[in-house]
Each structure stands twice: as structure tokens, then as C-alpha cells.
Backbone as a chain_set.jsonl record, in Angstrom:
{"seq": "XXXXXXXXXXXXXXXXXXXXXXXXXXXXXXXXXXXXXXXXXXXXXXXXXXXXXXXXXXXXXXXXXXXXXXXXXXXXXXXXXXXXXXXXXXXXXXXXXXXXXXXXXXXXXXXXXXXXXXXXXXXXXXXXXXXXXXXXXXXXXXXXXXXXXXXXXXXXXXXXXXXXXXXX", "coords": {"N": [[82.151, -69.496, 74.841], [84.935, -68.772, 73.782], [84.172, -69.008, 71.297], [82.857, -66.318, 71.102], [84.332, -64.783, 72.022], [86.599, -64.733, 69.894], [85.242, -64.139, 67.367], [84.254, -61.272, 68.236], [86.87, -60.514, 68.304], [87.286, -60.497, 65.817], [85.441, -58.897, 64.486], [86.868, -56.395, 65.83], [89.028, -55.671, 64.62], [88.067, -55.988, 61.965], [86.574, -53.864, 61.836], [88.827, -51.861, 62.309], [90.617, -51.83, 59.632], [89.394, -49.972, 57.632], [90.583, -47.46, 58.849], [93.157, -47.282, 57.722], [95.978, -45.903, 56.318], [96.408, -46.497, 52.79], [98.847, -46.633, 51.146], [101.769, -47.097, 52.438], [105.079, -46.118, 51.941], [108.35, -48.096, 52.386], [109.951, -46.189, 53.878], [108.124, -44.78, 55.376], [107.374, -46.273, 57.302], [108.566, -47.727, 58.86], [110.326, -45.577, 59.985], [107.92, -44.441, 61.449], [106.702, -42.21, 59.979], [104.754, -40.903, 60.452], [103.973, -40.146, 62.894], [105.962, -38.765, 63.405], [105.59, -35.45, 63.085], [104.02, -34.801, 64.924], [105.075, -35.488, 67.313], [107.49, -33.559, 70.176], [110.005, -31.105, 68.55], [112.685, -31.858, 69.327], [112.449, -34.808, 68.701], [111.378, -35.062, 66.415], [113.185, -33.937, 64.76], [115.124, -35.417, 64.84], [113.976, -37.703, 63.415], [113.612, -36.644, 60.941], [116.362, -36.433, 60.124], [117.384, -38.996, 60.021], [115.555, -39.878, 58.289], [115.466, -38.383, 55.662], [118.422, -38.686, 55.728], [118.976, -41.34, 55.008], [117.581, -41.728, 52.347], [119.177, -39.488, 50.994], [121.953, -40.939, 51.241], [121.301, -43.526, 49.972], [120.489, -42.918, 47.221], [123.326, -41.625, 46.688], [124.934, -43.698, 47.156], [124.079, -45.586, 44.864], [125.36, -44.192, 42.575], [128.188, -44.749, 43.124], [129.431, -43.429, 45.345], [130.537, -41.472, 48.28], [128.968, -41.608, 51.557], [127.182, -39.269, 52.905], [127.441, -36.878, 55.764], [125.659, -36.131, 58.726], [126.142, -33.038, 60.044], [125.995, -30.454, 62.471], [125.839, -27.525, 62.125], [125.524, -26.828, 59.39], [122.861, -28.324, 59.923], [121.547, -26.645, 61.41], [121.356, -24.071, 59.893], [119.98, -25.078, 57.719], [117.386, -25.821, 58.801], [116.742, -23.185, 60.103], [116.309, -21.695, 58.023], [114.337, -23.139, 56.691], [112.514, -22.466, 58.621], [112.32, -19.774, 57.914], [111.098, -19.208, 55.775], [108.333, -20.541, 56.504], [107.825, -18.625, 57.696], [107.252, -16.492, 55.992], [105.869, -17.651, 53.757], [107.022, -18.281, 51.817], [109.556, -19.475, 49.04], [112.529, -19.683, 48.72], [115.593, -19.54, 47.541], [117.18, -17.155, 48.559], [117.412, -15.994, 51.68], [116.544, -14.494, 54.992], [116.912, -10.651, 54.537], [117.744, -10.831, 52.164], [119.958, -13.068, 51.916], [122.036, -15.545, 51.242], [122.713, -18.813, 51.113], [125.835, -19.385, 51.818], [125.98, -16.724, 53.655], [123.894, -17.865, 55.45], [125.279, -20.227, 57.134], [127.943, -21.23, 59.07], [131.161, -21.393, 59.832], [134.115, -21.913, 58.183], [133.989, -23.245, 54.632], [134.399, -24.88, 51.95], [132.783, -25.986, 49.841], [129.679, -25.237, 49.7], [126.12, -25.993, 49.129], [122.118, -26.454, 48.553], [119.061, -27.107, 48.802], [115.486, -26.858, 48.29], [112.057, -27.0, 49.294], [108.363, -26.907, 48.996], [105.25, -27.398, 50.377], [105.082, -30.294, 49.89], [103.721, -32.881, 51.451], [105.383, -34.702, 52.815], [108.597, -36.521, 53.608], [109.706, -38.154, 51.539], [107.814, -36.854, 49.303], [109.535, -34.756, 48.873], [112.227, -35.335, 48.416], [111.844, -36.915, 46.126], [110.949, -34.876, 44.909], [113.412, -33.337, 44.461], [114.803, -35.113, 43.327], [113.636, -35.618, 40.48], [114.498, -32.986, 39.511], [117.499, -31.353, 37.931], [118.942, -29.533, 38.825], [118.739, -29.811, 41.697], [118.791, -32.678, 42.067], [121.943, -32.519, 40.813], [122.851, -31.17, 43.457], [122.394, -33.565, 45.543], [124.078, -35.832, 44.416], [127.019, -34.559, 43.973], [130.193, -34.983, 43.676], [131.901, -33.568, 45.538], [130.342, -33.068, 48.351], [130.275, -34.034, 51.556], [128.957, -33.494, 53.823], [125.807, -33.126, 55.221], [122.398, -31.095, 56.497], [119.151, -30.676, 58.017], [116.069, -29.379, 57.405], [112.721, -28.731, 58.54], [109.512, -26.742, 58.191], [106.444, -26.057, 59.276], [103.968, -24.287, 58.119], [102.195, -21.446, 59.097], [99.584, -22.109, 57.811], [99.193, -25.023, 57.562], [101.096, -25.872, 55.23], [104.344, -27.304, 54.492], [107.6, -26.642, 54.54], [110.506, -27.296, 53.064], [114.373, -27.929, 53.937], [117.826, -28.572, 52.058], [120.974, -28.247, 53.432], [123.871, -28.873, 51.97], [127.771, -29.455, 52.135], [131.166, -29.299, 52.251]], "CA": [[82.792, -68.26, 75.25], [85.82, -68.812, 72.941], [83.843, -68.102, 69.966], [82.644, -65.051, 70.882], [85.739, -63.5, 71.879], [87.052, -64.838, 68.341], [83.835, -63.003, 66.737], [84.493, -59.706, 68.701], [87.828, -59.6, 67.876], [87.521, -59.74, 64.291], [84.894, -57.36, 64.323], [87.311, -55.468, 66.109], [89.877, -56.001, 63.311], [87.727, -55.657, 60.454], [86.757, -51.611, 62.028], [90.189, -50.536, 62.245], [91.325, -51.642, 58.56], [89.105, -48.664, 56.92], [91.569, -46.34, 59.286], [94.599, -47.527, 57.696], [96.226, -45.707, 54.857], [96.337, -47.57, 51.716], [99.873, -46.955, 50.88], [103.221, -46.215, 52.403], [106.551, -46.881, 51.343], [109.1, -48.694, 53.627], [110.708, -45.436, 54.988], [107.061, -44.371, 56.475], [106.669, -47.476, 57.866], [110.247, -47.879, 59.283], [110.519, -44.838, 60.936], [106.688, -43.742, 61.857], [107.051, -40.857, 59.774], [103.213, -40.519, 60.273], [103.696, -39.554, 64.374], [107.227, -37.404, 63.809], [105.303, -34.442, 62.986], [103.207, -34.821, 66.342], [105.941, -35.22, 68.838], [107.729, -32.334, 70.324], [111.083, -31.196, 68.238], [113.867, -32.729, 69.32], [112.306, -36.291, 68.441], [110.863, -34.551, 64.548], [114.313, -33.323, 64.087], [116.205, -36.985, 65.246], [113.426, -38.593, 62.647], [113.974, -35.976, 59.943], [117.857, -36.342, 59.737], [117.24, -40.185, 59.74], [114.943, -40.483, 56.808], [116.897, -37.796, 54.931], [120.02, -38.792, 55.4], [118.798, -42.615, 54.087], [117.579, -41.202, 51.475], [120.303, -38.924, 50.177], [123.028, -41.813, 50.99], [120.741, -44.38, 48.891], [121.353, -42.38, 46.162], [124.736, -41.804, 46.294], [125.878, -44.831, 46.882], [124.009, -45.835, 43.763], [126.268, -43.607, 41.824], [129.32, -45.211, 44.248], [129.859, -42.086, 46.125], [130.866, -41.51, 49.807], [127.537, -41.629, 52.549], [127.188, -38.03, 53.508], [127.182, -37.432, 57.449], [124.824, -35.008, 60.029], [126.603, -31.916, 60.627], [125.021, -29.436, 63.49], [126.096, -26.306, 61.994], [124.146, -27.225, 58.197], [121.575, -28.964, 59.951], [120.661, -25.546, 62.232], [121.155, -23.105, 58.983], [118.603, -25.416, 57.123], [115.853, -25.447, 59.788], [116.4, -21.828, 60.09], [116.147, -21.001, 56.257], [112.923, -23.43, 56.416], [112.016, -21.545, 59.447], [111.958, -18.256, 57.722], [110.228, -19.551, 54.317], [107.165, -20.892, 56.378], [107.039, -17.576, 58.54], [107.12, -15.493, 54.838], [105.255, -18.348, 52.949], [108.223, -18.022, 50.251], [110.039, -20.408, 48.794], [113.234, -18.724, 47.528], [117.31, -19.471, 47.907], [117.859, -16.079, 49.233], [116.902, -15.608, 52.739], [116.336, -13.003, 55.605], [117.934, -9.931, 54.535], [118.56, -11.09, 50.791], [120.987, -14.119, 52.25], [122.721, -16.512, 50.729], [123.63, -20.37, 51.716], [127.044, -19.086, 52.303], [126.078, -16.413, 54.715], [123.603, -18.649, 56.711], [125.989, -21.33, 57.498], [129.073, -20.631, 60.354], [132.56, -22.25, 59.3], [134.682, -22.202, 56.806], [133.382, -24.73, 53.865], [134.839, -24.878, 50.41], [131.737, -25.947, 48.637], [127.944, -25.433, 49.645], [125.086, -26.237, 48.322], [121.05, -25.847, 49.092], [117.763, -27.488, 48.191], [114.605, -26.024, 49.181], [111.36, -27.473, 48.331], [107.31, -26.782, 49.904], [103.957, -27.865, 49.606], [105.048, -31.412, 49.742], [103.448, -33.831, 52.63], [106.228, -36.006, 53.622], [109.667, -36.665, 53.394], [109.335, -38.989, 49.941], [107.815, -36.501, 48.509], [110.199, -33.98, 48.827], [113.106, -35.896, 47.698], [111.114, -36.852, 44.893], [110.97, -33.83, 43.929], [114.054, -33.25, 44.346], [115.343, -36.23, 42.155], [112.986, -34.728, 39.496], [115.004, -31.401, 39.346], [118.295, -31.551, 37.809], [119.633, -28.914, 39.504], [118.474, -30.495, 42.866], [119.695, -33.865, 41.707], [123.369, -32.733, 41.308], [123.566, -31.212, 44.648], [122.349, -34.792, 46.292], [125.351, -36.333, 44.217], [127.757, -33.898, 44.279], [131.148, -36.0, 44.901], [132.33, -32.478, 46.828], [130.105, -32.953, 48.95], [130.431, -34.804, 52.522], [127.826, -33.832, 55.102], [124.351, -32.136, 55.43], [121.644, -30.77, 57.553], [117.97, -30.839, 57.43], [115.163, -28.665, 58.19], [111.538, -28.711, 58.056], [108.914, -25.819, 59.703], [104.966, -25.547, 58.934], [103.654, -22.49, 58.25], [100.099, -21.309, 59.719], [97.973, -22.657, 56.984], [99.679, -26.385, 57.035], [102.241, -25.741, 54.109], [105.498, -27.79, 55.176], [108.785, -25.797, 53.485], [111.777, -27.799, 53.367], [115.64, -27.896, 53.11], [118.751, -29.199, 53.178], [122.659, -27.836, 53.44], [124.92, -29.485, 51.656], [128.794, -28.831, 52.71], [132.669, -29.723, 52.112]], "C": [[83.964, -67.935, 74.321], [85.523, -68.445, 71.487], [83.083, -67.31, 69.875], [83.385, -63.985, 71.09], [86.507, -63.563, 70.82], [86.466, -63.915, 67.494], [84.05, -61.522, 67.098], [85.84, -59.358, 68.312], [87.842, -59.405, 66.504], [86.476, -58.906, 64.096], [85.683, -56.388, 64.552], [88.365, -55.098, 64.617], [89.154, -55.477, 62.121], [87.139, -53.513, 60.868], [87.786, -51.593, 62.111], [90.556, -50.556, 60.766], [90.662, -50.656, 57.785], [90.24, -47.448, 57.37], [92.735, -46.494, 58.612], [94.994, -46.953, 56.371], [96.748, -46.984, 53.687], [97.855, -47.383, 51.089], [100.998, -46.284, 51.595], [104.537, -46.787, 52.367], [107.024, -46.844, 52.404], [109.982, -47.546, 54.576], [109.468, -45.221, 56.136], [106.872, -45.25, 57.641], [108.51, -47.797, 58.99], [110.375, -47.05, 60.037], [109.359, -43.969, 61.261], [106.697, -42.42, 61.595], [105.571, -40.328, 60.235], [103.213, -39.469, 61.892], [104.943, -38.867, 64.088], [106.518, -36.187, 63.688], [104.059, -34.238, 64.83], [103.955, -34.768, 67.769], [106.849, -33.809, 68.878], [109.234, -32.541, 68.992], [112.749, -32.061, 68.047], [113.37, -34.346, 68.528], [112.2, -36.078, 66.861], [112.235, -34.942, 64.391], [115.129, -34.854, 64.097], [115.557, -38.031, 64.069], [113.567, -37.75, 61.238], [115.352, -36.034, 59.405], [117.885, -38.437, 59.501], [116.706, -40.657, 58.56], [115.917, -39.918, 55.52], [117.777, -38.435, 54.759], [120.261, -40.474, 54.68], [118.635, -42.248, 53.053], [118.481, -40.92, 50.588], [121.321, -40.24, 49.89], [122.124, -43.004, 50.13], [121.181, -43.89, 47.616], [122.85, -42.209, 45.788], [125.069, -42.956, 45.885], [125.472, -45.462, 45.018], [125.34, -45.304, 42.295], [127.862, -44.14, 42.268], [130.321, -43.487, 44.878], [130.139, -42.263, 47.477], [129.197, -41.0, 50.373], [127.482, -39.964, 53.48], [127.074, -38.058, 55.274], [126.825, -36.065, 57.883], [125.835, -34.158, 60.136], [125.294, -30.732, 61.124], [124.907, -28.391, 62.586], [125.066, -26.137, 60.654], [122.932, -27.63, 58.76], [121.096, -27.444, 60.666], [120.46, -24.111, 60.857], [119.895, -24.044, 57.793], [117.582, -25.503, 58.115], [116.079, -23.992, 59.752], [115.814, -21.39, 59.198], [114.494, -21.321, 56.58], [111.663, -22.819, 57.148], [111.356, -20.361, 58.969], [111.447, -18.303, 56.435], [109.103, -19.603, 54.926], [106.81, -19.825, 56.941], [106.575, -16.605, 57.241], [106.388, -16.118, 54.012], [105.524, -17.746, 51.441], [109.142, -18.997, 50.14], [111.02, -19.756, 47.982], [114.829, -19.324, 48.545], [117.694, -18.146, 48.405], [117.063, -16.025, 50.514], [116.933, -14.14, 53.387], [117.321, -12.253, 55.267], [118.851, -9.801, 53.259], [120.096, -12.143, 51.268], [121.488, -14.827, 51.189], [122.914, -18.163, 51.083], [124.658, -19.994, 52.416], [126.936, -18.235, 53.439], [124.864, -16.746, 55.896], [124.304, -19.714, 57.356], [127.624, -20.737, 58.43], [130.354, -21.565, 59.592], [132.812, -21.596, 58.372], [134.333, -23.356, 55.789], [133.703, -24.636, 52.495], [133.614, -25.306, 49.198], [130.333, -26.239, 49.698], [127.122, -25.617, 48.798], [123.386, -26.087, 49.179], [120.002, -26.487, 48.136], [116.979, -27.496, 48.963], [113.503, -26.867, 48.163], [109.909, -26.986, 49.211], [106.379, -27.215, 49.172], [104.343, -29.663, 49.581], [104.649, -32.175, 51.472], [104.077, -34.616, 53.426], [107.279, -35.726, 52.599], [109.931, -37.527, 51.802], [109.06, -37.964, 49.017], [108.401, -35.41, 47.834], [111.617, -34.354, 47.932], [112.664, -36.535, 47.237], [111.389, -35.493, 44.004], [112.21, -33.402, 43.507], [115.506, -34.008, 43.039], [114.574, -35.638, 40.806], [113.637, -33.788, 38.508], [116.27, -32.272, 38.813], [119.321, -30.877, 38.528], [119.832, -29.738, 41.203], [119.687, -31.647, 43.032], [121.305, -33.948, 42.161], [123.769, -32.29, 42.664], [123.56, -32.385, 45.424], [124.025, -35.445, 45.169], [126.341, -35.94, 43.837], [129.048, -34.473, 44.869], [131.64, -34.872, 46.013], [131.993, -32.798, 48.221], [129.714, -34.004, 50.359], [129.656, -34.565, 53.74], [126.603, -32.821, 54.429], [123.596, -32.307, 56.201], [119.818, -30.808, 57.104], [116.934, -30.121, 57.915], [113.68, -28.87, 57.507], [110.654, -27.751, 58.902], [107.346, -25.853, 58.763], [104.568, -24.493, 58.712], [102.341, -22.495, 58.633], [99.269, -21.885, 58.855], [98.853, -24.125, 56.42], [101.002, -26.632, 56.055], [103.476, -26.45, 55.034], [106.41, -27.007, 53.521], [109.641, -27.126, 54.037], [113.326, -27.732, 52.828], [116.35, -28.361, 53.371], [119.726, -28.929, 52.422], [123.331, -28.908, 53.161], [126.684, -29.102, 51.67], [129.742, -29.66, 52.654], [133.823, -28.765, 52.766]], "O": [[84.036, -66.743, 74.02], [86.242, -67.836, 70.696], [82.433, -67.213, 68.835], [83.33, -62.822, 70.69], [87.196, -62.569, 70.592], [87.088, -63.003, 66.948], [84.006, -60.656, 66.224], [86.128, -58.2, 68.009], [88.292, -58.389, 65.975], [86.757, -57.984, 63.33], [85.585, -55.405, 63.819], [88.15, -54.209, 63.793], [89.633, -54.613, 61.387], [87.338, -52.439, 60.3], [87.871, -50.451, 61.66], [90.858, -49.442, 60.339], [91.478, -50.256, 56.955], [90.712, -46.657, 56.553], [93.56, -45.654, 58.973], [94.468, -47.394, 55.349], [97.312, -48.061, 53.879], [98.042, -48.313, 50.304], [101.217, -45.083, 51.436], [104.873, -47.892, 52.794], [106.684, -46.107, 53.329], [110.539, -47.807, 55.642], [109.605, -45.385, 57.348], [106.321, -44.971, 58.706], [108.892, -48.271, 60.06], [110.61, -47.509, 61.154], [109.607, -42.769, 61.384], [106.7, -41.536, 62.451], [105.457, -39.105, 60.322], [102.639, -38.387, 62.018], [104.965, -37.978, 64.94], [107.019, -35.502, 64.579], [103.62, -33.25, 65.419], [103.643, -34.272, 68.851], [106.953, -33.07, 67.899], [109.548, -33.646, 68.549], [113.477, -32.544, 67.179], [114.185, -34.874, 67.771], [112.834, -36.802, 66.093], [112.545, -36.057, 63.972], [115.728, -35.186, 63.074], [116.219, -39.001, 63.7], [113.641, -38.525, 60.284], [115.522, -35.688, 58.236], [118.613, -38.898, 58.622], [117.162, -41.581, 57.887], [116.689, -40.503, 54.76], [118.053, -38.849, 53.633], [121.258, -40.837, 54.056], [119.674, -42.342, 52.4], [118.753, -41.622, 49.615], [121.557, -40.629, 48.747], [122.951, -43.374, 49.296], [122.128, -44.381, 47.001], [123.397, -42.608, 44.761], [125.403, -43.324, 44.759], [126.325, -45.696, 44.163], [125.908, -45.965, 41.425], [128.74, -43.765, 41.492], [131.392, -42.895, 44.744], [129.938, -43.409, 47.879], [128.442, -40.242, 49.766], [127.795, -39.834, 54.663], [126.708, -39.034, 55.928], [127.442, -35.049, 57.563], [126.809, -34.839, 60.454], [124.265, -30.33, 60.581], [123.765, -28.25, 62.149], [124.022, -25.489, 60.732], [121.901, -27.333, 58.157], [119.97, -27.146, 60.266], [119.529, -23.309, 60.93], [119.046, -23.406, 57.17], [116.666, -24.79, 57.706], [115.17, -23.528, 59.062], [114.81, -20.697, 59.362], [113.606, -20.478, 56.707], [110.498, -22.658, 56.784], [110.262, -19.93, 59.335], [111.353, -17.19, 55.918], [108.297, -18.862, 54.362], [105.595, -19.628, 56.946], [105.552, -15.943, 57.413], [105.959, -15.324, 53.175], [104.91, -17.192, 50.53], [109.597, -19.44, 51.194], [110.763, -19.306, 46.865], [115.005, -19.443, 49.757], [118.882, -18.144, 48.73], [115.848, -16.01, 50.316], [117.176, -13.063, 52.843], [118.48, -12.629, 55.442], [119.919, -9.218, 53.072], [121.207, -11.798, 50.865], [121.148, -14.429, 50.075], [124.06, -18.142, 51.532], [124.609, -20.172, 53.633], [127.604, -18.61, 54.403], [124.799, -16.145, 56.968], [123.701, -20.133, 58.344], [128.165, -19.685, 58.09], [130.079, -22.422, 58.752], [132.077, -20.831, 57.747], [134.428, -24.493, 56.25], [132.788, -24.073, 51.894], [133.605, -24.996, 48.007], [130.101, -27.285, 50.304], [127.389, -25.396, 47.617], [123.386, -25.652, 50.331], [120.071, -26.406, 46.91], [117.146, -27.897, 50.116], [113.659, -27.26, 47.007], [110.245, -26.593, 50.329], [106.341, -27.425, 47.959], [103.42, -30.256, 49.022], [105.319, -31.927, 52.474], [103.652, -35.15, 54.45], [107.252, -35.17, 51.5], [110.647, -36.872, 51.045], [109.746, -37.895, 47.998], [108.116, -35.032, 46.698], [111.971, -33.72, 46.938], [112.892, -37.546, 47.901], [111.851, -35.251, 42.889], [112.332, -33.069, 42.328], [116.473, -33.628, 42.377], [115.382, -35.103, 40.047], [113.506, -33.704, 37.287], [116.345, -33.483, 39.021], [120.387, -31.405, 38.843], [120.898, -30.12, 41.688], [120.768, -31.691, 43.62], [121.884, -34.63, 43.006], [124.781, -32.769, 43.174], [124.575, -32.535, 46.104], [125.096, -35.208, 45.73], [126.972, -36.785, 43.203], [129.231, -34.553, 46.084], [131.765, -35.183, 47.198], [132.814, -32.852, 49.137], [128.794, -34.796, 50.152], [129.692, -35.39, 54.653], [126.596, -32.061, 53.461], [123.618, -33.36, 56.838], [119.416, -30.958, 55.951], [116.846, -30.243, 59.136], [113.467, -29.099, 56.316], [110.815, -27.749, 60.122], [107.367, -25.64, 57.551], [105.054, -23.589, 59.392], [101.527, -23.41, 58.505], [98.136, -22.168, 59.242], [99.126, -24.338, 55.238], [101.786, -27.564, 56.236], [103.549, -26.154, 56.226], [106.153, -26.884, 52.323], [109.484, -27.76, 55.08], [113.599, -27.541, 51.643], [116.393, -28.843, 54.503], [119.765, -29.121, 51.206], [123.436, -29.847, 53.95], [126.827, -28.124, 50.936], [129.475, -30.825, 52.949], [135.01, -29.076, 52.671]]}, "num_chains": 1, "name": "protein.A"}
């Protein structure tokens, strides 16, 4: 009896490893980026400012910079922006109304900043791309700059837009 429930389970075992993707780097795997896009909002958004914000502060610190920190007010003007890219399926620094960074964001803030990116599958590959860019680049290490926000929205035909407010 013992070695056929041994036998069945590695059958069972050997069907699931075809399901399993063949590679993901330690953030996917760390914070189940695979199910954030499946649960409702609030949980995306709590796993989106988490990977992000590792991310960005990895970098810095490399450079020995200060660890940027979550602000509401950036984090709700980047989901909006990304909001209104995936409803226009446009990818552009000016928003609704010919906007700006400066006039989507509430406060007073002595230096903003803004990186927008789409078409990318996951969080990696966005800041990828972002590291890529030079422009991008300096806003992630930007000594000015001390918090940011993060947004991500789908658009009807799958496309993920993304962005994220940078602010002093």
C-alpha cells in the first residue's frame, strides 16, 4: 500500500512540473507577483508599491542614496495617469486635458518627476526598461528625490501601462 501511494504521488508531481514557468526572478517568487494581478485592488496596489519600491531603493542604495518612501498623494496621481493611458491606449507624459506631472499631483513639491512605461508583462520588466532609458534612469536616482507612488491599469485588449511619481 505504501508503494503505491509513493507511485501516485510522483505521478502526481511529475504532471504539475510541465505547469510551472521556467523562470522567475526572486521578486516574482517573493511576492506572488503571478496572483497580484488576480486579486481585487487594494491587495494589487499593496503588492505593486512593494515590488516597486524594492526595486527603486535597490538601486539607489547602490549609488548610496536615501530609500525613497510610499506617499498617497504620488501614488493616487500615478494610478490615475496609468488609468487614463490604458483607457486612451497612449503612452504619453501629458495627460487628460494636455496635463502635466505637476498639475496631476496635490501639494506643494519642489521637484517632480514621472516615468511611464506599457506593453511590458510584469513589474521587472518595466523597471528594466526603465534602467535602459537614461532619462528614466536619472529620475530613479535622482538624490532630490524622497518618495514615490505607483500605478498600474490594463487596458481592454491586455496592454498593462505603467507609472511612477517621483517627489521632494
Amino acid at each position: 500500500m505504501r508503494y503505491i501511494i509513493s507511485v501516485l504521488a510522483l505521478i502526481m508531481l511529475l504532471g504539475t512540473l510541465g505547469c510551472q514557468p521556467q523562470y522567475r526572478d526572486r521578486y516574482d517568487r517573493e511576492y506572488n507577483r503571478y496572483d497580484s494581478y488576480r486579486r481585487d485592488d487594494q491587495y494589487r496596489k499593496l503588492d505593486l508599491n512593494e515590488v516597486f519600491l524594492r526595486y527603486h531603493n535597490e538601486i539607489r542604495r547602490k549609488c548610496s542614496l536615501t530609500d525613497l518612501q510610499i506617499n498617497a498623494d504620488l501614488g493616487r496621481a500615478a494610478q490615475k495617469h496609468a488609468e487614463w493611458m490604458s483607457t486612451c491606449k497612449k503612452s504619453s507624459h501629458l495627460g487628460e486635458n494636455e496635463s502635466m506631472v505637476k498639475d496631476r499631483v496635490s501639494g506643494d513639491w519642489r521637484y517632480l518627476g514621472e516615468n511611464i512605461a506599457f506593453g511590458y508583462r510584469d513589474e521587472s520588466e518595466a523597471m528594466q526598461a526603465w534602467l535602459d532609458s537614461s532619462d528614466h534612469y536619472e529620475n530613479i536616482i535622482k538624490r532630490e528625490h524622497k518618495y514615490a507612488g505607483f500605478g498600474v491599469s490594463e487596458s481592454g485588449d491586455g496592454t498593462l501601462y505603467w507609472c511612477v511619481v517621483f517627489g521632494s
